[in-house]
C-alpha positions in Angstrom: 0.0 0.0 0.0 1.9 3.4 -1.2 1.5 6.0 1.9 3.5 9.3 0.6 4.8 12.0 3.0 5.5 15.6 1.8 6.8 18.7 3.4 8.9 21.4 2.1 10.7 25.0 2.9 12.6 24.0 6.3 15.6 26.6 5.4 18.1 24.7 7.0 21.1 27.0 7.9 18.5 30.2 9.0 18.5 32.6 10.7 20.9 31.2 13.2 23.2 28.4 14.0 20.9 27.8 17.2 17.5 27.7 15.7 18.4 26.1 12.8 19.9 22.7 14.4 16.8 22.7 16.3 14.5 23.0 13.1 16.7 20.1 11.8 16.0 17.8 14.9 12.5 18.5 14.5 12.7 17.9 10.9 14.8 14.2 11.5 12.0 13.3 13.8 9.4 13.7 11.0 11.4 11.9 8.9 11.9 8.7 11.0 8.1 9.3 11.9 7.6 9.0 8.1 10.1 5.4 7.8 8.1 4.2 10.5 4.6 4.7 9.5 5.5 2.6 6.2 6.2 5.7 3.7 6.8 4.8 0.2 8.2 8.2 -0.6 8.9 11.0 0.7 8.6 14.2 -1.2 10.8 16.8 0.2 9.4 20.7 -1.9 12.4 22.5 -2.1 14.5 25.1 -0.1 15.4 22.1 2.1 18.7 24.6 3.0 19.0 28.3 3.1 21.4 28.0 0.9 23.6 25.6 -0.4 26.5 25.2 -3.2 28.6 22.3 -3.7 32.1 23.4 -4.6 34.2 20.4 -6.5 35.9 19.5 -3.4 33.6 20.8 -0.5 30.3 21.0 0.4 28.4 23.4 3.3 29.1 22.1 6.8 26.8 20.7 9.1 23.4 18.9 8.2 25.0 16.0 8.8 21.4 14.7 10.6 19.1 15.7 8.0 21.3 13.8 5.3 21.5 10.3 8.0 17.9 10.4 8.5 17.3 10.6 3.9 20.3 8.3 3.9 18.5 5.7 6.6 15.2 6.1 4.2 16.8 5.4 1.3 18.5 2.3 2.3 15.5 1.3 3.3 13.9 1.2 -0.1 11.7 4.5 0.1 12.3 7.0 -2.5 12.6 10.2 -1.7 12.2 13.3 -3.8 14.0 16.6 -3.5 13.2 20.0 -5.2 15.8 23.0 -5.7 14.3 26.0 -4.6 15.2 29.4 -5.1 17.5 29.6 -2.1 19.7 25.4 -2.9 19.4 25.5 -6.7 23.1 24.9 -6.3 22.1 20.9 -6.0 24.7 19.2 -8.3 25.7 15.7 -8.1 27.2 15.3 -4.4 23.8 15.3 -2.4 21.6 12.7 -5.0 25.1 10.4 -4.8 25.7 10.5 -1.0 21.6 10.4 0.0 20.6 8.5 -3.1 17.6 11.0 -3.2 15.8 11.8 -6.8 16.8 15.6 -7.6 14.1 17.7 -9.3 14.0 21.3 -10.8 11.0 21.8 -12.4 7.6 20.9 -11.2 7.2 16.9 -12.0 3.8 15.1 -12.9 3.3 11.9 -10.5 0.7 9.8 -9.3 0.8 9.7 -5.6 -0.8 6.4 -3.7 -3.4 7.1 -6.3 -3.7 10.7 -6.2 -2.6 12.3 -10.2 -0.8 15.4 -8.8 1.6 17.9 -10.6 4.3 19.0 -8.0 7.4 21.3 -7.4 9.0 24.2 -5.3 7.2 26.8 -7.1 9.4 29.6 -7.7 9.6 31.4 -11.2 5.9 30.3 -11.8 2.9 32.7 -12.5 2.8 36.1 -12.7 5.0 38.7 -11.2 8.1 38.0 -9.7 9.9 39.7 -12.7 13.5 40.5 -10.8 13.6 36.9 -9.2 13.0 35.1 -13.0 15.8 37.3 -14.0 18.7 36.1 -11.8 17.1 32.8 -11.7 18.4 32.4 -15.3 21.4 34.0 -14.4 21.8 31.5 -11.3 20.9 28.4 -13.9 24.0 29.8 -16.0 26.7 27.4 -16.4 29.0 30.3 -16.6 28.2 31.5 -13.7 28.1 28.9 -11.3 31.3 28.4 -12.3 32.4 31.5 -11.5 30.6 31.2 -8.4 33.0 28.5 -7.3 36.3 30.5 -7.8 35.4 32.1 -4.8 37.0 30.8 -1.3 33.8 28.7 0.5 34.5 31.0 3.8 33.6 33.6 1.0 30.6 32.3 -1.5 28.9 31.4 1.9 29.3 34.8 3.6 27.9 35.8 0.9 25.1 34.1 0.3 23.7 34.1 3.5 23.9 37.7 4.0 21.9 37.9 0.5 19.4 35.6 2.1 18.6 37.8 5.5 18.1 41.1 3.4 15.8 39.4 1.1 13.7 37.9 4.2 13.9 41.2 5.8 12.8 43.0 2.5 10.0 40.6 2.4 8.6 41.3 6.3 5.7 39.7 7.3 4.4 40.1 3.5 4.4 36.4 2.9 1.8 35.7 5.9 -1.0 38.0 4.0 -3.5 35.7 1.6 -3.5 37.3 -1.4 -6.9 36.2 -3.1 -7.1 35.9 -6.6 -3.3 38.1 -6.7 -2.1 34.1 -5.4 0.6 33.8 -8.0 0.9 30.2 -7.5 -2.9 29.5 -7.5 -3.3 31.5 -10.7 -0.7 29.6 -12.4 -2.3 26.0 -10.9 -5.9 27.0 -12.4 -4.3 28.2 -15.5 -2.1 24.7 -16.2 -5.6 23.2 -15.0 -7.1 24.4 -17.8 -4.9 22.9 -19.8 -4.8 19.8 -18.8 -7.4 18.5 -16.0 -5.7 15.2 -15.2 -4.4 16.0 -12.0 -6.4 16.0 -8.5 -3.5 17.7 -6.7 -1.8 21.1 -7.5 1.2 20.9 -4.3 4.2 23.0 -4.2 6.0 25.2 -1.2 7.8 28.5 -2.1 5.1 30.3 -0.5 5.8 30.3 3.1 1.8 30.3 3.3 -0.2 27.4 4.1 -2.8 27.2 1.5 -5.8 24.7 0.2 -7.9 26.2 -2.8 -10.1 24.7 -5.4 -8.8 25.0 -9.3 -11.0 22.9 -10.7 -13.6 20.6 -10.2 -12.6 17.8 -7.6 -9.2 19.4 -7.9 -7.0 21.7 -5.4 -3.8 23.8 -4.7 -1.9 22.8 -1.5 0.7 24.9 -0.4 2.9 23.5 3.0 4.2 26.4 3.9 7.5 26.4 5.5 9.0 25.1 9.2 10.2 28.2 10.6 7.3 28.1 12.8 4.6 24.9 13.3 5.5 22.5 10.4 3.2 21.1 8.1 3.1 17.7 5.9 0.7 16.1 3.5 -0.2 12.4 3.9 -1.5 11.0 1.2 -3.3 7.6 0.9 -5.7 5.6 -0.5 -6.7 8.2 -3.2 -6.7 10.9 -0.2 -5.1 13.8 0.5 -4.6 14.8 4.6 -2.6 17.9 6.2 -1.5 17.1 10.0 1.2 19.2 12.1 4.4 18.0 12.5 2.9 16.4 15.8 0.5 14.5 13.9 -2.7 16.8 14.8 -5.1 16.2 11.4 -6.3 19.5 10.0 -9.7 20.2 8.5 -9.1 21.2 5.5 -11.2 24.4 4.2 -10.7 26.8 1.2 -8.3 29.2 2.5 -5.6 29.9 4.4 -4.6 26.2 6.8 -4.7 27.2 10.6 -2.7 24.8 12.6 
């Protein structure tokens, strides 16, 4: 019987050293929750780090529990799926080869324990976001990621995290505000629905927002959220789709904004 288990935007490495280990315990504990209760997969959305790049000979330092706890799945015969996001886009070979995880950049059409779903991070998709699509092409540039890696890791790091804190501070408390029919992601979701109304299940993360809204008929748009503060996951089974909290409280889902 496939059970799949998804959850996405922890930001491992943010905003501190302190808070961030703890996310990552937190985050090992779903995980072994997920092995345990029989998972299948285990669908991981994207910006699983704050940032990460992996230089030809070194990678960031620490996360050395998140990647036992995939590892440990793995071995045991579940699959687990990882999107970039806009913050780790700088996946390359390293982490699939050391976890053995399936790495994804664009959103991927699957059938989850019977649900036909269309999944993926969800950055660069819909309207708006004009400056972001910009660099991301620039970020997707061979060129540059080679360039990128010229730099000393003490540096490229420094670097990158300092990027990431004014862009989270630019932002504010912006990305807790429901947006209605402005929901970039939930435009783009009814939009590709049109299209094509085979899947059930629009599911991505990006938006540090948990979200459930119709796009169709008997079709929806979930969005997770992130784990900087209650986490979220999806369960899915037996053709259905459930949201719970990371201590496995269920959640009515209603058309809206998801209150844990």
């Amino acid at each position: 019987m496939s059970v799949v288990f998804a959850a996405t935007d922890f930001h491992l490495g943010s905003p501190t050293y302190a808070a961030s280990r703890e996310r990552e315990r937190r985050v090992v504990r779903w995980l072994d929750y997920c092995g345990k209760e029989g998972a299948s997969e285990v669908l991981l959305l994207g910006d699983t780090f704050d940032f990460w790049f992996e230089y030809k000979t070194a990678v960031p330092r620490g996360f050395t529990r998140l990647l036992g706890a995939i590892s440990a799945l793995t071995d045991a015969g579940v699959a687990v799926h990882m999107w970039t996001g806009n913050h780790d886009m700088w996946i390359f070979d390293y982490l699939p080869e050391e976890t053995g995880v399936a790495l994804h950049r664009t959103p991927q059409r699957m059938s989850l324990a019977g649900v036909p779903a269309l999944v993926g991070h969800g950055d660069g998709l819909g309207p708006g976001e004009h400056g972001y699509k910009f660099l991301k092409k620039a970020f997707a540039n061979r060129f540059c990621q080679e360039a990128f890696g010229f730099l000393h890791p003490n540096v490229g790091v420094w670097i990158a995290q300092t990027w990431s804190s004014g862009s989270r501070q630019s932002h504010g408390t912006a990305d807790q505000n429901f947006k209605g029919q402005h929901e970039y992601l939930w435009q783009w979701a009814k939009e590709q629905h049109a299209l094509n109304a085979e899947p059930r299940l629009y599911m991505f993360g990006h938006r540090h927002l948990p979200l459930w809204l119709p796009v169709g008929a008997g079709a929806n748009y979930l969005n997770l959220g992130d784990w900087f503060g209650t986490g979220l996951y999806a369960r899915i089974q037996n053709g259905q789709v459930q949201v719970f909290t990371e201590q496995h409280l269920a959640i009515e889902l209603q058309d809206g904004v998801i209150r844990p």
